[in-house]
Backbone as CSV, one residue per row, in Angstrom:
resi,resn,N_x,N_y,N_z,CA_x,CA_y,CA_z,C_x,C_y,C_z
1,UNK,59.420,82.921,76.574,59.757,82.527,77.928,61.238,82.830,78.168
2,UNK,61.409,83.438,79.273,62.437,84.032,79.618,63.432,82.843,80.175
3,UNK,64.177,82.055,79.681,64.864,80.666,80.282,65.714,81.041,80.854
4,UNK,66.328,81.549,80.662,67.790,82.045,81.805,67.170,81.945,83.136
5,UNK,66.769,83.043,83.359,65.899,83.220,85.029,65.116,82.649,85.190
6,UNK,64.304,81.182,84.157,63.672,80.581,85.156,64.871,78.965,85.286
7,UNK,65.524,78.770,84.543,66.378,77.942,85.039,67.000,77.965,86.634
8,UNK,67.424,79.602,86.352,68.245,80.120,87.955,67.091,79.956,88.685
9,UNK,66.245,79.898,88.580,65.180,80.238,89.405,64.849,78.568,89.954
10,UNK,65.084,78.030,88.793,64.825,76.651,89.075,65.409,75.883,89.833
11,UNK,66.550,76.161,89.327,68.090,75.713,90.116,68.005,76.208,91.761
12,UNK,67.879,77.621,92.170,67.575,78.172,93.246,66.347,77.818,94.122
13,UNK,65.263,77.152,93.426,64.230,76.179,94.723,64.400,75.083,94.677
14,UNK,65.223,74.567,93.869,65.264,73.033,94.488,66.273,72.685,95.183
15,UNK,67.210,73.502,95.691,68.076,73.627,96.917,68.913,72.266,96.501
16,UNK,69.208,71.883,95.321,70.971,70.471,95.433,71.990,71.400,95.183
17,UNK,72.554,71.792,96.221,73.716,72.420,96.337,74.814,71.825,96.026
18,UNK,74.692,70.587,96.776,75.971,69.765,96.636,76.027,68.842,95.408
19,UNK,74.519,68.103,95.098,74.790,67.514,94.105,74.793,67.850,92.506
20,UNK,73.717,69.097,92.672,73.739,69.097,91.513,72.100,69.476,91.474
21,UNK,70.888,69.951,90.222,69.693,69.599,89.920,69.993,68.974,88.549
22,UNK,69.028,67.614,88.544,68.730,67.241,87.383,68.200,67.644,86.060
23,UNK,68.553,67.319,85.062,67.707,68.520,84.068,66.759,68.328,84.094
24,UNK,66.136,66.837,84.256,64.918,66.846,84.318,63.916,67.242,85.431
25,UNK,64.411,67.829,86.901,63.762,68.346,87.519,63.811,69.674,87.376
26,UNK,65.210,70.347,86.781,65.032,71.597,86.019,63.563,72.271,85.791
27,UNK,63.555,71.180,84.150,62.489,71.171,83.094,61.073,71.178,83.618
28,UNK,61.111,69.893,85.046,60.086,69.958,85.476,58.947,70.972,86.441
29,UNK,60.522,71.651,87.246,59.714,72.858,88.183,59.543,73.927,86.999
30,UNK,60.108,74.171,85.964,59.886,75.505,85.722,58.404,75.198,84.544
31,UNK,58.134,74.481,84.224,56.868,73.721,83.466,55.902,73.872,84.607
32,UNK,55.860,73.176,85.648,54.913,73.255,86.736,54.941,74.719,87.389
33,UNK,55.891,75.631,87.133,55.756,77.085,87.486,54.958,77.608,86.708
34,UNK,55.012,77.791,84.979,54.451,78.183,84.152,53.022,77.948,84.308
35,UNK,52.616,76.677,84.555,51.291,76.114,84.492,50.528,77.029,85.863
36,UNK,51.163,77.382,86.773,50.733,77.484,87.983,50.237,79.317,87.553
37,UNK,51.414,80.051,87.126,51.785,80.902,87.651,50.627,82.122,85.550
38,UNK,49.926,81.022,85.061,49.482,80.766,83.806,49.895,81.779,83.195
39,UNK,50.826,81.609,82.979,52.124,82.434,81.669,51.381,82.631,80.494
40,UNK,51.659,83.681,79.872,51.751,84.169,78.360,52.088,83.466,77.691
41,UNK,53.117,82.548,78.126,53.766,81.686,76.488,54.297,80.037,77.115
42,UNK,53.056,79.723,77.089,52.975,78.509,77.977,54.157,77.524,76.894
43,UNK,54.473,77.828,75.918,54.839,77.047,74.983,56.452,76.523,75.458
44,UNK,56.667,75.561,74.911,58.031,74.951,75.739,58.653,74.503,74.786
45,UNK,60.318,75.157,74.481,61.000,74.728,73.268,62.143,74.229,73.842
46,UNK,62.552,73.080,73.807,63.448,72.425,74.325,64.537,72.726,73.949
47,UNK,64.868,73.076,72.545,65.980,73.520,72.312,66.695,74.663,72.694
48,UNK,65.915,75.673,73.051,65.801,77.034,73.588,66.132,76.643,74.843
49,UNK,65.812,75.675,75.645,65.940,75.200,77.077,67.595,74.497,77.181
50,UNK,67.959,73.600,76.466,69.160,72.959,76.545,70.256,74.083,75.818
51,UNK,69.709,75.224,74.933,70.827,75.684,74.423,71.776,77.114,75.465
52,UNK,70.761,77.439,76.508,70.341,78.378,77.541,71.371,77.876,78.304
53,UNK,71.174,76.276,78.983,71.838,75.551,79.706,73.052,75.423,79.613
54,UNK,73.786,75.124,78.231,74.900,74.920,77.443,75.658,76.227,77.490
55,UNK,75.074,78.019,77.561,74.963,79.024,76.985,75.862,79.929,79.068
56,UNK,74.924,78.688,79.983,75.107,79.025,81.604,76.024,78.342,82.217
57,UNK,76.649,77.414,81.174,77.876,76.354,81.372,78.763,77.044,80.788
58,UNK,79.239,77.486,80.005,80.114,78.393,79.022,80.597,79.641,79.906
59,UNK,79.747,80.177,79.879,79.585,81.972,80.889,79.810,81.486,82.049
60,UNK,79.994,80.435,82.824,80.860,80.348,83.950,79.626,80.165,85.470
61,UNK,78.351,80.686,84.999,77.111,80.730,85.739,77.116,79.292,86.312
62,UNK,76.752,78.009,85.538,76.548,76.681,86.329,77.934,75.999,85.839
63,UNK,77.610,74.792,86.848,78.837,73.268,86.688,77.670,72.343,86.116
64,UNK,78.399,72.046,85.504,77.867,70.278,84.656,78.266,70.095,85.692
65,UNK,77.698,68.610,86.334,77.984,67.639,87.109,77.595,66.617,86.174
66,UNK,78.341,65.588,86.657,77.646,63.751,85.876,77.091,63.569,84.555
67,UNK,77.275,64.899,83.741,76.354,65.418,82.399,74.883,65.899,82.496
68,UNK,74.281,65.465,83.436,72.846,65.844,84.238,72.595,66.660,84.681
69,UNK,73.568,66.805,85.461,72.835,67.757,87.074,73.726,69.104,86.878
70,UNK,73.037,70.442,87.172,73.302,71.250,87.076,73.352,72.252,88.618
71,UNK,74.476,72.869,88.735,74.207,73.547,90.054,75.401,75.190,89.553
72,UNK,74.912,76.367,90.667,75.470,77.604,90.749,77.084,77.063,90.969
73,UNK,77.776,77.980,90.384,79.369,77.992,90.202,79.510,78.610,90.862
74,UNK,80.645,78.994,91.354,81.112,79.197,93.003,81.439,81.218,92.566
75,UNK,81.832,81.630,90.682,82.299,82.293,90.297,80.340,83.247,90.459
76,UNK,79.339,82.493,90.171,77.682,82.942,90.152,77.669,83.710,91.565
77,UNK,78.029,82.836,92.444,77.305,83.039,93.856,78.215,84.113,94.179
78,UNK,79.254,84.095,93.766,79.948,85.617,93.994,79.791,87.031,93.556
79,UNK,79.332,86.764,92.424,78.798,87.679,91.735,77.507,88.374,92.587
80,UNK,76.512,87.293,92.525,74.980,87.501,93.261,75.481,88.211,94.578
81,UNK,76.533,87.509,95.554,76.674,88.005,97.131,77.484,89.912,96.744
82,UNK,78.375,90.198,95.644,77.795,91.737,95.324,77.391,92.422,95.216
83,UNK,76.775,91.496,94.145,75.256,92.486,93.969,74.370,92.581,94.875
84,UNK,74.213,91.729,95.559,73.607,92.196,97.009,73.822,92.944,97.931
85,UNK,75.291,93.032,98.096,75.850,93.967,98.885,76.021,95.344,98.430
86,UNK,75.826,95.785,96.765,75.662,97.015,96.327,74.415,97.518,95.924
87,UNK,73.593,96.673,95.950,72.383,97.158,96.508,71.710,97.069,97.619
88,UNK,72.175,96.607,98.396,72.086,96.980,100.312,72.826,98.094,100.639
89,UNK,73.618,98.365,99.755,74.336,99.914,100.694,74.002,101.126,99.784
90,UNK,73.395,100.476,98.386,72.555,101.697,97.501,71.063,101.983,98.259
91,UNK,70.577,100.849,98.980,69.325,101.361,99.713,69.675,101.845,100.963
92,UNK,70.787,101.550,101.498,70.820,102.385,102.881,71.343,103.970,102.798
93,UNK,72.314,104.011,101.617,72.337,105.351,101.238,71.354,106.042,101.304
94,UNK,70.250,105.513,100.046,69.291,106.217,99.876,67.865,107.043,101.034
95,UNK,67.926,105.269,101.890,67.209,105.903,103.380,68.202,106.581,103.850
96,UNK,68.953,106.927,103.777,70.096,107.940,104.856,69.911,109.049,103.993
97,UNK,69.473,109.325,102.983,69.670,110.520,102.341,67.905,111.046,102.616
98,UNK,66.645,109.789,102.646,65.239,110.539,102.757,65.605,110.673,104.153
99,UNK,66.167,110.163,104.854,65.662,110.338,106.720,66.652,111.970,106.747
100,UNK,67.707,112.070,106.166,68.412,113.424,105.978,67.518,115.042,105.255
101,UNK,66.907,114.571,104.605,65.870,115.313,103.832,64.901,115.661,105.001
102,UNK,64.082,114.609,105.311,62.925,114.745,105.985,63.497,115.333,106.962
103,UNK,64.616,114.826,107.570,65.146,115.863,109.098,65.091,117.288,108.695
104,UNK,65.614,117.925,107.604,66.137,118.909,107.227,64.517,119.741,107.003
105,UNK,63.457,119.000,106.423,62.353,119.635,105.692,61.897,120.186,106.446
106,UNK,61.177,119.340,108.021,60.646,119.576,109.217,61.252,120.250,110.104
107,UNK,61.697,121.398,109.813,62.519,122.554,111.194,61.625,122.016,112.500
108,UNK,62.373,121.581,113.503,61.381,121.882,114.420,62.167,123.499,115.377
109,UNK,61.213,124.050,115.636,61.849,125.015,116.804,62.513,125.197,118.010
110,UNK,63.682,125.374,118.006,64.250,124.981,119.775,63.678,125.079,120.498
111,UNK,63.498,124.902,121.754,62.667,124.880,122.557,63.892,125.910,123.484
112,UNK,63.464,126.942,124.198,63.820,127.944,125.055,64.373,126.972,126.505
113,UNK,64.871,127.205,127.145,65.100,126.774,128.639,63.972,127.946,129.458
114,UNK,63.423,126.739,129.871,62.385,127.705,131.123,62.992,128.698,131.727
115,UNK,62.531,129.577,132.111,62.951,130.754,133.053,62.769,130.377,134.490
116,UNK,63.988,130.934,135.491,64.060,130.090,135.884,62.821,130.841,136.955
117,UNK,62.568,130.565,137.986,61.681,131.183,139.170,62.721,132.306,139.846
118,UNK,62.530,133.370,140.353,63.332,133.582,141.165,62.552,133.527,142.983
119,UNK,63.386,133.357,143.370,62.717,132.544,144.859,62.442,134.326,145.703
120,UNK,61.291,134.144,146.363,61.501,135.290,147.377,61.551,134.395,148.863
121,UNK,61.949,135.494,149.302,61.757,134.855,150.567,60.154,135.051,151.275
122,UNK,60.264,133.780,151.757,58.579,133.717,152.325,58.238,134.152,154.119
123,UNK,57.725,135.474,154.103,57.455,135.857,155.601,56.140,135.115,155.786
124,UNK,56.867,134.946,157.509,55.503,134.598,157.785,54.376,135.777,158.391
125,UNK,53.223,135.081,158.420,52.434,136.105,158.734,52.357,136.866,159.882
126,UNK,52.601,135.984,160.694,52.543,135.698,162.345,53.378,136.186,162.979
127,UNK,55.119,136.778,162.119,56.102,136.901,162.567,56.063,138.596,162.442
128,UNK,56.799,139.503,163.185,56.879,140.707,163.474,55.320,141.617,163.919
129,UNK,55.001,142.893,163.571,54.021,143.624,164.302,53.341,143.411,163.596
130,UNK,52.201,142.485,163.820,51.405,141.945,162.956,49.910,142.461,163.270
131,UNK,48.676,141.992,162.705,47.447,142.667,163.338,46.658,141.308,163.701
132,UNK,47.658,140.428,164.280,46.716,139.069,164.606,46.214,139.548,166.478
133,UNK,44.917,138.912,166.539,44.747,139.634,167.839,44.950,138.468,169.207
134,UNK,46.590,138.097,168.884,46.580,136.994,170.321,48.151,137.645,170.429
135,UNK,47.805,138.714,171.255,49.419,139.068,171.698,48.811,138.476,173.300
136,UNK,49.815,138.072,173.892,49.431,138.363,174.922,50.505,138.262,175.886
């Protein structure tokens, strides 16, 4: 069981920002995740769990609060709001580079400007020596 990311993970749905998550609600969502979500290695080593914790306190990732409660360090969420932002502008690159491609793949053909009409002038029928038979 991968504890790092489900701690963060843990820490990240139970939304105590301000105070803190308890370890024991920690322990508890990511147990009730496992069960739900029926994991490979349902098995739960506590020590592996508190030493992870101890391991995300050190590396600067969480704050102890009260000895209990655990929440994201201000040094985490900075990190994460990067990495988000360099992979939001690695995917917009990347659509800017297929929508650049695809423009490029699909020639379409100019389209000509119509020609234009040229106008004649319109006689009438009626007008000069005509063969209509109402002279009178």
């Amino acid at each position: 069981m991968p504890y790092r990311s489900a701690i963060l993970a843990a820490i990240e749905s139970l939304k105590d920002h301000e105070t803190g998550s308890p370890i024991s609600s920690i322990r508890r969502h990511i147990l009730d995740d496992t069960e739900h979500n029926n994991s490979d290695d349902p098995t739960w080593n506590e020590v592996h769990f508190q030493k992870t914790l101890k391991t995300l306190v050190e590396k600067g990732d969480l704050l102890q609060i009260n000895g209990i409660n655990y929440k994201f360090s201000n040094q985490y969420l900075q990190r994460r709001v990067e990495a988000l932002r360099a992979r939001a502008e690695s995917i917009e690159e990347q659509t800017h580079k297929t929508a650049v491609k695809h423009h490029h793949a699909r020639e379409i053909p100019s389209k000509e400007a119509p020609k234009k009409k040229t106008v004649h002038a319109k006689m009438k029928i009626n007008e000069g020596g005509g063969e209509s038979g109402s002279e009178a």
